[in-house]
N, C-alpha and C positions, 0 to 999 in steps of 0.2 A: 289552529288547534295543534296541540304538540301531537308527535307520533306516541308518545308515550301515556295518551286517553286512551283507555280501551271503550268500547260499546257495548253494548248489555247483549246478548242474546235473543233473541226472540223468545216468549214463554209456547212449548209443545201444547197444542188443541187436548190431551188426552192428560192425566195426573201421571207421572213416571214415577211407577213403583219401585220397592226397597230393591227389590231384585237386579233391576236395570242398573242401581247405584252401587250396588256392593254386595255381596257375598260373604259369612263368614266360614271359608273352606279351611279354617285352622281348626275352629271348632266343630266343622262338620267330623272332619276326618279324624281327630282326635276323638270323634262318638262311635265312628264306622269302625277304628280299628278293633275296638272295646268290640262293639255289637257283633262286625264281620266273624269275632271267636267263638260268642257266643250267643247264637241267631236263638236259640232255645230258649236261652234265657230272659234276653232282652223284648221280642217280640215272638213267640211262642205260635202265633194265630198264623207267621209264615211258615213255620217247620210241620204242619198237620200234614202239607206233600206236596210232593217237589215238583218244582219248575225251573225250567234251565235261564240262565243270567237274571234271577234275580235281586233288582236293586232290594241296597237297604232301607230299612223303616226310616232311621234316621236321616237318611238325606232326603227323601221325599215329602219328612215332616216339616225340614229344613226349607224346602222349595214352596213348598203350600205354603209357611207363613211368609215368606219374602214375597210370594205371587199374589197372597189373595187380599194383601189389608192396604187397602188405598184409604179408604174412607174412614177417619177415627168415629164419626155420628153412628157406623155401623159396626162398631169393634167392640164387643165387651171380653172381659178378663176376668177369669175367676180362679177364686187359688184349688187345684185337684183336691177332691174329700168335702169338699161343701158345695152344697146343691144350689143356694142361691148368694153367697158372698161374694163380693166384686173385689178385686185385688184390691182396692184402697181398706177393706173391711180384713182383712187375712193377709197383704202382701208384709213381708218387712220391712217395711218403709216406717219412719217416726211416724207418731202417733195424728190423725189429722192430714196426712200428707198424703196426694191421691198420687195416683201413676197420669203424666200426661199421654194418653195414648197418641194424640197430634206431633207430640214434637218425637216420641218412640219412633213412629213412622216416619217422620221428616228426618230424623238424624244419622237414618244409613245413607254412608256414601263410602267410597273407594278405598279413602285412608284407613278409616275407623265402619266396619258394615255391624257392627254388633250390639248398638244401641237395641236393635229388635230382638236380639238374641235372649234378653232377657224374657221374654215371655216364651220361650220355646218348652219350658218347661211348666208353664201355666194351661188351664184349661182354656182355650182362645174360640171364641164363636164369632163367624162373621154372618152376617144378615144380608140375603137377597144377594145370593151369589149361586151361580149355577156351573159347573165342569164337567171334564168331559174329558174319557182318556181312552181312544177308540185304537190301541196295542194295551190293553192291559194286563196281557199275559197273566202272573200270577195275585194279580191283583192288589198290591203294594201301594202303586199313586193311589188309587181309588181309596181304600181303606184310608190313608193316611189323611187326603182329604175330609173323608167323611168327617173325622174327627174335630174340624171346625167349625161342622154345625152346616155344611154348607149342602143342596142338592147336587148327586154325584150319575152321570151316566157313565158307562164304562162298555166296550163291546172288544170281541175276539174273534176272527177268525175260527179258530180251537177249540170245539168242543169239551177240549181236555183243561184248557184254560178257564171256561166258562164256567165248565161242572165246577174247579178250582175255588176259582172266585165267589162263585155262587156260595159256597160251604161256609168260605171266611163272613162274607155278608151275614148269613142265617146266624153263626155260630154266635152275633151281639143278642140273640136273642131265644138262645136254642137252654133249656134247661138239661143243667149237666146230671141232676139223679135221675130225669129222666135216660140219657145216655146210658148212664151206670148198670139200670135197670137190663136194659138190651143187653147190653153187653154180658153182664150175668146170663143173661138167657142164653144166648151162644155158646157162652163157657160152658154153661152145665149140660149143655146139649153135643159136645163137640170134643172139649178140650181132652178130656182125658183119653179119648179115640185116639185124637193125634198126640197127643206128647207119647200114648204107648208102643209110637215107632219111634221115638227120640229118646230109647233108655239104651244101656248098656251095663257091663258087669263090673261092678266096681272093683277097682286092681287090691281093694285092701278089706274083701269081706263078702261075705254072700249076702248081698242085696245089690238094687239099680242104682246107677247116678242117671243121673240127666246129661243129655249131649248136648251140648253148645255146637257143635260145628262137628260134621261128618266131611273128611278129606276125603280127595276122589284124586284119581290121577287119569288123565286118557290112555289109549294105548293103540299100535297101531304094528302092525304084523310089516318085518321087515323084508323090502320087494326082493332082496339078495339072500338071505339065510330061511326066512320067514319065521325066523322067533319072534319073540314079544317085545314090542318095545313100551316100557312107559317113560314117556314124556315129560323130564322134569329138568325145570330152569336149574335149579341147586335141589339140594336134599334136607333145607330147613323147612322145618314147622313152623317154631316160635321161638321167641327170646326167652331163653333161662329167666324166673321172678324167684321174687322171694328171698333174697340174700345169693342167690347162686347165678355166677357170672356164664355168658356164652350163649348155646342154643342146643335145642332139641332136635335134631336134625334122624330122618330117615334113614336105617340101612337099606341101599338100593337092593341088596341081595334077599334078606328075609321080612325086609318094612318094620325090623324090630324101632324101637325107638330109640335112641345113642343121645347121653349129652355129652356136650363137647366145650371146653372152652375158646377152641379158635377153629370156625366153620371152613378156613379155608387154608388147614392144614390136615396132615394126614391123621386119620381117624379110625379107631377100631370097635367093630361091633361087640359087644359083651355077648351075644346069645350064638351067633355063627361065625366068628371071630374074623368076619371079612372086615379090610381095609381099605380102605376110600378117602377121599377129599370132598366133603359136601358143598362145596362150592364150586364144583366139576359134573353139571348136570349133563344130560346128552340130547338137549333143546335149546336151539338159539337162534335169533332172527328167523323164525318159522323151519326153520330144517330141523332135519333130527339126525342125530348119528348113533348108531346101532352099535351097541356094547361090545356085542358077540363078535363081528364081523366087520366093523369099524363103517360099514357103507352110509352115507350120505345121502339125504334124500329131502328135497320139498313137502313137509305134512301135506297142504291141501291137495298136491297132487296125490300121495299116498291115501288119502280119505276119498280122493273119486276116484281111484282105482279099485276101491276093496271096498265102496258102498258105504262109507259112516267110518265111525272107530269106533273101541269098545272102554270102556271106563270100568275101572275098578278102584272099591273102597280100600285107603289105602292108612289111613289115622282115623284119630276121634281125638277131641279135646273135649272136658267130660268138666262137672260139677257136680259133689256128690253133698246133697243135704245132711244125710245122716251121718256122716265124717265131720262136717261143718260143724253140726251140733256135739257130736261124742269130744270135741276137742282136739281133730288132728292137725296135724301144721300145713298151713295152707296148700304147699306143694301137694300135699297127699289128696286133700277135697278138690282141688280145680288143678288140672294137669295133662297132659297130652298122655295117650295110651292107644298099644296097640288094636288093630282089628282082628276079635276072635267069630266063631262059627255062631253066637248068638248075636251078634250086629249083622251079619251076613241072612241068617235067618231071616231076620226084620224086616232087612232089603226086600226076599224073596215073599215075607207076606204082601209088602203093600203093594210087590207090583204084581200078583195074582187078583189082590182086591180091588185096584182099579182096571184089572183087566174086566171084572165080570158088574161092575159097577155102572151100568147103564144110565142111570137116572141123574148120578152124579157128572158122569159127563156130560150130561146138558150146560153145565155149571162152569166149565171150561171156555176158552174162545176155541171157531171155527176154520177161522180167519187166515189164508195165506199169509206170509210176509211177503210185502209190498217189495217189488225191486226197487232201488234208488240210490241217493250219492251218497248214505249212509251207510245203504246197508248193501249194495254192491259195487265192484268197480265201475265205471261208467266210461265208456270210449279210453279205456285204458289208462285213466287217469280218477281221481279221486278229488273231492271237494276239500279243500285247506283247508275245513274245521273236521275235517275227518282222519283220524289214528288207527283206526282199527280195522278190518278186514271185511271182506268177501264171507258176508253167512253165509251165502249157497254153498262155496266152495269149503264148510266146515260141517254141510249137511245140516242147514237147517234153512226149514223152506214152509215150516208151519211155526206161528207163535208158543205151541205148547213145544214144539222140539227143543225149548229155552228150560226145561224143565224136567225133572225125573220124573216119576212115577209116580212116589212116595210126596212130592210136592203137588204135582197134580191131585193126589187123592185128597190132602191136609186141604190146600185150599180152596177146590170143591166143598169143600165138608161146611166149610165156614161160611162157601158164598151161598150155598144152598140154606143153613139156616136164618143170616140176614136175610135172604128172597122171604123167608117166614114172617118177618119185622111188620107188624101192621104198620105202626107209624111210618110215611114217606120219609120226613123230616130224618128221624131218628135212622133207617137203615140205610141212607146214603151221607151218614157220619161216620158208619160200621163197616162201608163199602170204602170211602176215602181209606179210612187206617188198612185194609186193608189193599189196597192199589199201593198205598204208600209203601209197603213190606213188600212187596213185588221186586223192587229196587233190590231188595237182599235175595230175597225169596225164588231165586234160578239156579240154573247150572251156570251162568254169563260173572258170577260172583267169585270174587278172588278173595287171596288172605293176606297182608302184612306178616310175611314175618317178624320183620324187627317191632314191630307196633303190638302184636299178638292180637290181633281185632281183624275182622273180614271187613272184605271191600264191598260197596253197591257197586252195581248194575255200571251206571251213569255218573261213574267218577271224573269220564270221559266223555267229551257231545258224540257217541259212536258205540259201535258194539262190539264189542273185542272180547272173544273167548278168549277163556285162559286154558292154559294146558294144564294146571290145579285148581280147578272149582272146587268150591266149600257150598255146601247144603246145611243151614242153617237151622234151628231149630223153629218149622214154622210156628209152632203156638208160640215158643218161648218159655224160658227157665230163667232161675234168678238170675243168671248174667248172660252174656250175649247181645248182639245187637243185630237189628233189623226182623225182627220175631213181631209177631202180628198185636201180642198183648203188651209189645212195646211202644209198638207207633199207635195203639188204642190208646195208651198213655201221652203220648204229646197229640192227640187231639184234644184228650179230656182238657188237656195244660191249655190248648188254643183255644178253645172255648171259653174255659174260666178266665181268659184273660183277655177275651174280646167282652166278654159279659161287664168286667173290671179292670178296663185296661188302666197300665198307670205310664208311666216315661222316666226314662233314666238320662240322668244330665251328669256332667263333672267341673264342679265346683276344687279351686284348689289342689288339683290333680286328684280327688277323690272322686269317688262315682257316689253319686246317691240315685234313691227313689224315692218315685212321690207318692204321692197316696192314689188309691183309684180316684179316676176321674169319674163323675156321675154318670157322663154319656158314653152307652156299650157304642164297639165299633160297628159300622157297617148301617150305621143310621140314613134313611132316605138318598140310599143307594140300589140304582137298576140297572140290571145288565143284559147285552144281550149275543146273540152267537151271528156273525157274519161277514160278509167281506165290508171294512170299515167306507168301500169305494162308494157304495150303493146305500150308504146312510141318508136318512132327508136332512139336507142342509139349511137351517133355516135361520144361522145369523145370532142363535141366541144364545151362543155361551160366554160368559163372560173369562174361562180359561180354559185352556186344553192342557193337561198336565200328563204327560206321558212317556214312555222310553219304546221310541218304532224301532221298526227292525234295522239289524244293519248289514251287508253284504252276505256275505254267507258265513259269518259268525256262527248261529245256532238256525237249524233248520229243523224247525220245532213240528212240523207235519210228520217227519219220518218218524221222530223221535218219541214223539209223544203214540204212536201209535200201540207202543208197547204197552201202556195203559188202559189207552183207547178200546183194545178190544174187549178187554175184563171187564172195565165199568160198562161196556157194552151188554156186556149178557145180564145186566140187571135192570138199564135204565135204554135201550132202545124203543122199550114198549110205554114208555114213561114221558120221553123228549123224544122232537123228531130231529132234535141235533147231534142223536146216537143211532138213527136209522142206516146210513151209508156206512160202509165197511169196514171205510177207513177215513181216519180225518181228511180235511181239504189239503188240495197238494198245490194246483196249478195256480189257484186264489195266490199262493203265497207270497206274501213282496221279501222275496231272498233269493239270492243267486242259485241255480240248483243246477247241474250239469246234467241228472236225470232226467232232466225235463229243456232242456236245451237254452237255459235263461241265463245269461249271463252278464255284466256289469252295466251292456246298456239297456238290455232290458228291467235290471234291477233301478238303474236311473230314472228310467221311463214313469215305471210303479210307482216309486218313493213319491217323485213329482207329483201323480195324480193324486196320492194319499194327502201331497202337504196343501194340494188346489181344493180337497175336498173339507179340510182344518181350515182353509183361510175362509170360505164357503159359511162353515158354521161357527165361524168367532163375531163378537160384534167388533163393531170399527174401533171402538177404544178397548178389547180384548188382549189376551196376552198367551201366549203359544210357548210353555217351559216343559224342555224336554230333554233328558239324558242322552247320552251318543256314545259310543264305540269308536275311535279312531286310532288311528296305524303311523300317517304320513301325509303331507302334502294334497296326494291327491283325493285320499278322503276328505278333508275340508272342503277340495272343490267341487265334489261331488254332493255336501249336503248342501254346497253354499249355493250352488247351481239348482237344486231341489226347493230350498227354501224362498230365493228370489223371486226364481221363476214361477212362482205360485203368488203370488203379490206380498211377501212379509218384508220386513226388516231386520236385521239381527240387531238385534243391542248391545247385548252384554254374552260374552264364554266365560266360565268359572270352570276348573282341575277340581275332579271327585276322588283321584286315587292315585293309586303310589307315585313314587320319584318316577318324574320325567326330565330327567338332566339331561337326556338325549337331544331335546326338542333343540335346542339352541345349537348342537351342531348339527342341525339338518337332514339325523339321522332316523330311519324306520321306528318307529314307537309305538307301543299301543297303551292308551289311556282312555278315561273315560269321561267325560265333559258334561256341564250346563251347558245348552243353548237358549236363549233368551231372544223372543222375537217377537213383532207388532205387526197389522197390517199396514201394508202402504195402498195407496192409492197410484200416484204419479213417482216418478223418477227427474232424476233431472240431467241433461248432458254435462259431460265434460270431459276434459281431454287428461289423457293420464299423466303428464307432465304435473296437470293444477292439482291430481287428484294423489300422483305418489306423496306431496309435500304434505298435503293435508294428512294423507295415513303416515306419516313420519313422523310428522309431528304429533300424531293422537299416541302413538306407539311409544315416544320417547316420553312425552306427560307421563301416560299409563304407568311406564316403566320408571322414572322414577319417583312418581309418587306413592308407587307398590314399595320400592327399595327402601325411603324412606320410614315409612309408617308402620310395615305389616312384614312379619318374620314367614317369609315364604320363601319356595324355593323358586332358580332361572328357570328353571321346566313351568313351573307356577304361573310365575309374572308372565314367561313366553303365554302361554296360552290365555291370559287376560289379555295382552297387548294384543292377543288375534284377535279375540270378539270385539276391542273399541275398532281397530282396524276397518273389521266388517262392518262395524256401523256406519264408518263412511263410506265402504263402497254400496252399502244396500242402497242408500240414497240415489247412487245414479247406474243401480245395473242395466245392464244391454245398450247403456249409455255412455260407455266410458271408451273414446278415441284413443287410438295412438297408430300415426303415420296414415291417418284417413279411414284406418279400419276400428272395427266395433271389436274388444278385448271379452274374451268370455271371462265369467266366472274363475274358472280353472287359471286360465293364465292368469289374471288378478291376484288370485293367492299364493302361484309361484313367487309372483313379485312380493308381497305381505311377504311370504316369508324372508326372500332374502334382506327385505330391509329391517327385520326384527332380531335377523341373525347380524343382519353387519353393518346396516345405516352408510354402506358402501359410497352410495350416490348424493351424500348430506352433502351442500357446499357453504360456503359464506353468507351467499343468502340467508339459506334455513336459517342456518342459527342465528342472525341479525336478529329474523322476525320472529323466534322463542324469543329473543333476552327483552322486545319489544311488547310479550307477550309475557311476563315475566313480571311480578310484584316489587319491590323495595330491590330492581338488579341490583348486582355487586359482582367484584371481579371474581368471587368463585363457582357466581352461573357462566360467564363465561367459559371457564375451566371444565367446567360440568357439561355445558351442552356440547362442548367441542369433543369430546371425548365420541370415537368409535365413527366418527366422519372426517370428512377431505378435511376440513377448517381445522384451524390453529388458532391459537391466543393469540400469539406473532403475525398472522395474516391480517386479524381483524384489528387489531393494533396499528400496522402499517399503514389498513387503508382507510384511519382517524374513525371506524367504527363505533372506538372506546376509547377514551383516554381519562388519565387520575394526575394530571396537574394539578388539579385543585378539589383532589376526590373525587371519586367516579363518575362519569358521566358519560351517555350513548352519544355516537354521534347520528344523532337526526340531521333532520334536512334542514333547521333552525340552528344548527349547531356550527360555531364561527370553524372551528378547527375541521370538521369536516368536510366544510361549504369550501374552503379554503382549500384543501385537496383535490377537487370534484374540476373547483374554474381552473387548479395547472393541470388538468390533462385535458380538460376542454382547449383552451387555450394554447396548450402547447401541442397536441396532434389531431386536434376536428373531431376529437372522439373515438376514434378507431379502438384505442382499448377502455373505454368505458365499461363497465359493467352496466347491467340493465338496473341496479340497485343505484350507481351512480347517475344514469340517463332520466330515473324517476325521481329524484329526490332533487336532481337539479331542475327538474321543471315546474315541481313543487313553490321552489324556491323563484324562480323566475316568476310564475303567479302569485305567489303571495307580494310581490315587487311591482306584481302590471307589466311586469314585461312580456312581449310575447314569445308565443312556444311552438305557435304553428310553423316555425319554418324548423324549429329541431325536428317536432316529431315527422316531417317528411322526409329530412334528411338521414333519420335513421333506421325511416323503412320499417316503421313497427310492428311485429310478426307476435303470433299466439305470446309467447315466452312472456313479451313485455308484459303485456296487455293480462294475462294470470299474475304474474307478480303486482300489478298492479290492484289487480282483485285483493290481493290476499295483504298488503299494505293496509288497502284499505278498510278492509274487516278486522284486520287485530288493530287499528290506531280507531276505529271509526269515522276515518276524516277520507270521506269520496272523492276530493279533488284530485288524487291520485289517478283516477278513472277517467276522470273529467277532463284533466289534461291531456288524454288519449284520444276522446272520443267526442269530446261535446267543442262543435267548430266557432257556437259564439262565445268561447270565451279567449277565443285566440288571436283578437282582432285590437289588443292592444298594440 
């Protein structure tokens, strides 16, 4: 048999879905960047309130259809807007012409993954499929699942994730005039209490505007002089609109309001003719320096010296309706203005009125802040996903110290009339909006200047005062954001569009939308609150679709608590997954230094989470789940998680931006498909047989990626890692080198240096690609040689290839090779033989009847030979290669 028969494969016991084969991350990311702008828009039923790293819709919808349609008998396709028409009855297809859903699903693979993509935009239902996504934070895989018809479990650690999810589920079937209705009720019971602490005097008439945003500034008595210091980064407000260039900017001396064309030039007040540089505040890097007296000082230590600090009102950006309407020019109806003695007033009523307001503070949480790596330092260090500071050390050490008076009072007011809401259903859709306005609705809220818009809460995974808090208009006025009857409105929007949800695809570099689809989201979906470890495992899902946690990225226990206690005072007496004080901490599977857990006990976790996934998949199951990584040893770290739990990896696909870093070796963070099956057994082998193999899967991978699919090197890098890991899943805790057993970890130092430099390729390798290689020609040569030890000149030389008479390999049949092979036999006993040369001539001597047993003694045959041999004989399919090593009766010619 020539070397140049290849042998078929063995066919896989299980179907290998679209997923395994290919990926369309041009189209994913080209939908994610659209969506990532605008989450409101595109899927609405995520923005009802927040959860931290949440995936987008579109990739998850993406994952669900590559993951869930193995079986066309069980596929149907319908076009969005009709209830019972099958894509051959509605698709555009000529007249007559059905969709083959069989060959849809057969025709993703590597080059081309998009054959399936055509239905991503159809209504797609698969039959007798069951999932399961036990991280589902804010509920995204799940929902996105639901969508295809299929049964969805989904569970959380997280109360706050649960209650989350829970809302998005109901809301496929929650009626919005009933919502409406409630909400009215609130308003009319409520609203005008509070917007009558959110007026001010309008600078152009005697009557009220509406406040958008009440500026504050801290203040803290200097340890040196003891004057007053306020606390400000610069002396900007806002950017000049309107046709007028620059900014609004603060006189430090009397807080008149100045505009200025250039913020960080000298500047004069028009009302107390003081001159300043507003970009010369006396706040920076947490110190403060004192105007009067120049002295220096540490805030936090300044604030436990003198017991807190003191805030005073210091602007107002205001909207005045009846300007609006009389016809003045914008600047005049919506604009920044000073604080006089009736905003001051206002102050002073509401914080009398929540002084003597008894009832209404039932309404508030009780609840300490929790210490931890969020929210305080920890052994004198702080958790990497953490930016922001020490709350104790800023004086605050109860949840309401996050908050004035005046917000206290408003949202009391609103939480105590939802508590009124008969309906269950309906006043924990009135309680989400408002937990969601919570984000705005503190003192912890900042403001863009250059933007003119305030900050949330949790722009940041941490909590970081600012030394200019903005108080927000909690009910709301016509413009502003983070106001309660604003995020009432993107409920209602999440609702109505789980009730009718539709899908936005782009066709042509256009965006379109489709018509609603018949089925509301969140269909025959249950969830539940727990440690995912203590689930019953019982074998029967056919996927697990999820995105777990990843080192100490987001430490969603601390975080969430800030939530936590508010929807607590409605729904503890409701669920007893709002009974304890604060959400679950030590449960957590993330590194947390407050609790003394770090890398390897987050290994530890991860593992038991992925032994308890492998537990509940069935054997031909599939485990697709998003990841967070950095570098190197994150891969070894999930690869060591996933093996060690019995899976396999299949396939990695890139969900997000440029990673041109990856290929020089550098810290990175991006965010991946992982794609895995169970395994049963492993099989040994020594790293030698086992780098060739992942060399070779890595150089296919890469250039059939190069070829076919406009990606980027950060791209392909990380597709070349997941085929990689396919081969090592096959033989983890199996894999030798120098007599010892190689972990995980070091496996993918190795993967990566050969994806970065194929450093170690020799003449071999590349023999056995061009042998592996369809209609060769001298520009695979050129091509495999590239970024390894071999040359075109080498393999040339040693009659590998020659084009005397047009291309031609030299096999072991081969006159001009065989001819090469006997003058170094011949002329030095072998001593520089290659083990390519030593095997091809024995080849050769069997297929003649010659005998071979006295070579192979005399050359002493060690692992090396005896792998190459293996691997001859798998890309030619012709055994004697093996045979000649190892089997004694056929040596007896």
């Amino acid at each position: 048999m020539s070397e140049q028969s290849g042998s078929s494969q063995g066919q896989q016991e299980r179907t290998e879905l679209p997923i395994e084969r290919g990926f369309p991350i041009e189209r994913v990311n080209e939908l994610a960047e659209k969506e990532g702008r605008a989450k409101m828009y595109y899927r609405p039923n995520y923005t009802m309130h927040k959860w931290w790293a949440r995936r987008l819709g579109c990739v998850f919808r993406a994952i669900s259809l590559y993951s869930l349609l193995d079986d066309p008998e069980k596929v149907s396709v319908f076009e969005p807007g009709h209830e019972s028409g099958t894509l051959a009855d509605y698709g555009d297809k000529a007249e007559n012409e059905t969709v083959d859903i069989a060959s849809v699903i057969d025709g993703v693979n590597m080059s081309d993954p998009e054959s399936l993509w055509e239905l991503y935009s159809k209504d797609v239902r698969v039959e007798d499929k069951k999932i399961l996504d036990p991280f589902m934070g804010g509920g995204t895989s799940l929902i996105e699942a639901s969508r295809f018809g299929v049964e969805c479990h989904g569970n959380d650690l997280n109360p706050v994730a649960w209650y989350i999810t829970s809302k998005e589920i109901d809301a496929g079937t929650t009626n919005v005039e009933d919502l409406n209705e409630a909400f009215d009720r609130v308003k009319d019971e409520v609203a005008d209490d509070i917007q009558g602490y959110y007026k001010t005097e309008c600078p152009n008439g005697d009557h009220k505007a509406d406040v958008m945003y009440f500026f504050w500034v801290r203040q803290l008595d200097c340890v040196s002089c003891q004057n007053t210091v306020s606390l400000f980064k610069d002396y900007r407000l806002g950017k000049s609109r309107y046709g007028q260039d620059g900014y609004q900017v603060l006189c430090p001396d009397c807080h008149s309001i100045v505009h200025t064309e250039d913020w960080r030039s000298q500047t004069s007040c028009n009302d107390c003719a003081a001159s300043f540089v507003p970009q010369e505040g006396n706040y920076n890097r947490g110190n403060y320096s004192c105007p009067d007296c120049g002295q220096k000082y540490r805030v936090t230590d300044a604030i436990q010296e003198q017991g807190g600090y003191n805030q005073q009102l210091c602007a107002i950006e205001y909207y005045c309706s009846t300007c609006d309407e009389e016809g003045l020019d914008r600047r005049d109806y919506k604009n920044y203005k000073s604080v006089d003695d009736f905003d001051l007033k206002l102050v002073q009523e509401a914080n009398q009125e929540w002084k003597r307001s008894e009832v209404l503070k039932e309404y508030v949480p009780k609840e300490s802040i929790p210490e931890g790596a969020i929210t305080a330092t920890v052994d004198g260090s702080q958790s990497s996903s953490v930016t922001g500071n020490n709350v104790f050390q800023h004086n605050f050490n109860n949840w309401t110290d996050m908050f004035n008076s005046r917000q206290l009072l408003s949202l009391a007011k609103i939480m105590k009339s939802i508590d009124e809401i008969e309906n269950q259903n309906t006043s924990e859709f009135l309680l989400l909006a408002l937990t969601e306005s919570l984000n705005y609705n503190n003192m912890m809220s900042g403001y863009q200047a250059s933007y003119n818009k305030a900050t949330n809460l949790f722009k940041s995974n941490s909590f970081e005062p600012p030394v200019l808090p903005v108080e927000i208009n909690v009910w709301g006025s016509e413009y502003g954001a983070g106001s309660f009857s604003a995020m009432w409105d993107m409920v209602v929007s999440g609702v109505e569009y789980s009730n009718a949800p539709t899908e936005r695809y782009i066709e042509n570099g256009e965006t379109h939308e489709t018509e609603p689809f018949s089925q509301p989201l969140g269909n025959n979906c249950k969830v539940t609150c727990g440690d995912m470890r203590e689930m019953s495992t019982d074998s029967d899902y056919d996927a697990i679709i999820t995105d777990p946690p990843y080192y100490d990225n987001v430490i969603y226990s601390e975080l969430s608590n800030f939530f936590y206690v508010w929807q607590r005072v409605l729904l503890k007496d409701e669920y007893k997954e709002f009974e304890p004080e604060m959400t679950p901490r030590q449960e957590s599977i993330v590194a947390n230094p407050a609790l003394n857990k770090g890398a390897e006990e987050f290994e530890t976790e991860l593992g038991q989470a992925f032994s308890v996934l492998r537990d509940s998949l069935k054997e031909d199951g599939v485990l697709t789940f998003t990841y967070h990584h950095s570098d190197s040893d994150s891969w070894g770290e999930l690869l060591t998680s996933v093996c060690n739990s019995g899976f396999i990896v299949t396939a990695t696909y890139p969900i997000s931006a440029d990673i041109q870093k990856f290929i020089k070796g550098e810290a990175v963070s991006f965010d991946i498909v992982v794609v895995a099956r169970p395994i049963n057994e492993t099989e040994p082998v020594s790293w030698n047989s086992l780098r060739r193999d992942i060399y070779r899967t890595a150089r296919r991978t890469r250039q059939q990626l190069e070829e076919t699919r406009d990606l980027s090197r950060g791209d392909i890098g990380v597709m070349e890692m997941g085929a990689c890991f396919r081969e090592y899943s096959k033989h983890h805790e199996k894999v030798q080198r120098d007599g010892d057993i190689m972990s995980a970890k070091e496996v993918v130092q190795e993967i990566y240096g050969i994806i970065q430099e194929a450093s170690d390729i020799g003449v071999e390798d590349v023999f056995i690609d061009l042998l592996d290689t369809a209609n060769v020609s001298y520009d695979d040569v050129n091509k495999l040689c590239r970024g390894t030890n071999a040359t075109p000149e080498e393999l040339k030389e040693m009659r590998l290839y020659n084009q005397d008479d047009g291309f031609e390999l030299g096999t072991w049949d081969n006159e001009k090779r065989q001819a090469y092979i006997q003058e170094r036999v011949n002329g030095d006993g072998g001593d520089h033989l290659s083990n390519l040369d030593k095997l091809q001539f024995l080849r050769y001597r069997y297929e003649k009847g010659q005998a071979v047993q006295n070579y192979v003694e005399k050359w002493d045959v060690d692992d090396d030979l005896r792998e190459l041999a293996g691997r001859l004989a798998d890309v030619t399919g012709d055994d004697t290669y093996t045979r000649v090593l190892g089997d004694r009766d056929i040596t007896s010619y």
